[in-house]
C-alpha positions in Angstrom: -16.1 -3.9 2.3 -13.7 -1.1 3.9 -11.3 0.8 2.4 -8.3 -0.5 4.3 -9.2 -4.2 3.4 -9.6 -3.7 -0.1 -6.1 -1.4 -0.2 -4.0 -4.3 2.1 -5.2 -7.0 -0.9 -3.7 -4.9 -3.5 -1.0 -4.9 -1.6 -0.5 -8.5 -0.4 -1.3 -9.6 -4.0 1.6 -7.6 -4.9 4.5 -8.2 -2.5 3.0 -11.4 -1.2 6.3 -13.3 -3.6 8.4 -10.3 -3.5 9.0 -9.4 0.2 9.5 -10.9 3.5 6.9 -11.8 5.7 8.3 -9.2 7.8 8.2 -6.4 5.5 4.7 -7.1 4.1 3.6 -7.3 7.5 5.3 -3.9 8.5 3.3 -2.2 5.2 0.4 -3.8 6.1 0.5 -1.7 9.2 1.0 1.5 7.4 -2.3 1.4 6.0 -3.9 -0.3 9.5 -2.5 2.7 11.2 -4.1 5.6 8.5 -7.1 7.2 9.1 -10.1 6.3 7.1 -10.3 9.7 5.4 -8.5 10.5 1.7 -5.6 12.8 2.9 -4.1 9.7 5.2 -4.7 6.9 3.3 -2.9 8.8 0.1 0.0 9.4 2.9 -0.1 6.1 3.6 0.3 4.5 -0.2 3.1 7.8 -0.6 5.2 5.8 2.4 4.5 2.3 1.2 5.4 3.0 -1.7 8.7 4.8 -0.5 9.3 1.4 1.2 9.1 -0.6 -1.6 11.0 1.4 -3.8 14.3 1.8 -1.0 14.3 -2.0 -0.2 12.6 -4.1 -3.6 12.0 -2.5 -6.6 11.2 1.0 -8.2 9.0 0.0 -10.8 7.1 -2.4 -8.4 7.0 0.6 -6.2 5.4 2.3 -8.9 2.4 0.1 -9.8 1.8 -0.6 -6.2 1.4 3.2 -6.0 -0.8 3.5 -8.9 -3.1 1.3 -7.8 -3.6 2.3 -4.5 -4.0 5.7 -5.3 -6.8 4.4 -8.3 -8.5 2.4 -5.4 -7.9 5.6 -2.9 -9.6 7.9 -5.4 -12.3 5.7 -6.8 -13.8 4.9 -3.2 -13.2 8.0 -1.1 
């Protein structure tokens, strides 16, 4: 299993009640759009969770953040 796939289930799981379709489908494309390498997808979780803490919720923001930074250093 890639990266990317195992990053946009953490996130799904996580805004999948809180969000719009819309907006879980724009940060869905945030990761689609990184590169496969460490530097881009840690940029990528830095701007979702940017996102999520501007238009939902800071703490959620947070542990979407963690986590995708645990997957992002535990895999790359």
């Amino acid at each position: 299993m890639d990266i990317k796939h195992d990053l946009k289930s953490i996130i799904h799981g996580q805004l999948e009640k809180a969000s719009s379709p819309i907006f879980l489908k724009r940060v869905l494309t945030v990761i689609e759009d990184a590169s496969d390498d460490q530097k881009s997808l840690l940029e990528a979780a830095e701007k979702i969770s940017k996102m999520v803490a501007l238009f939902i919720d800071k703490n959620l923001a947070n542990t979407i953040s963690e986590a995708l930074k645990a997957k992002i250093n535990k895999i790359v």
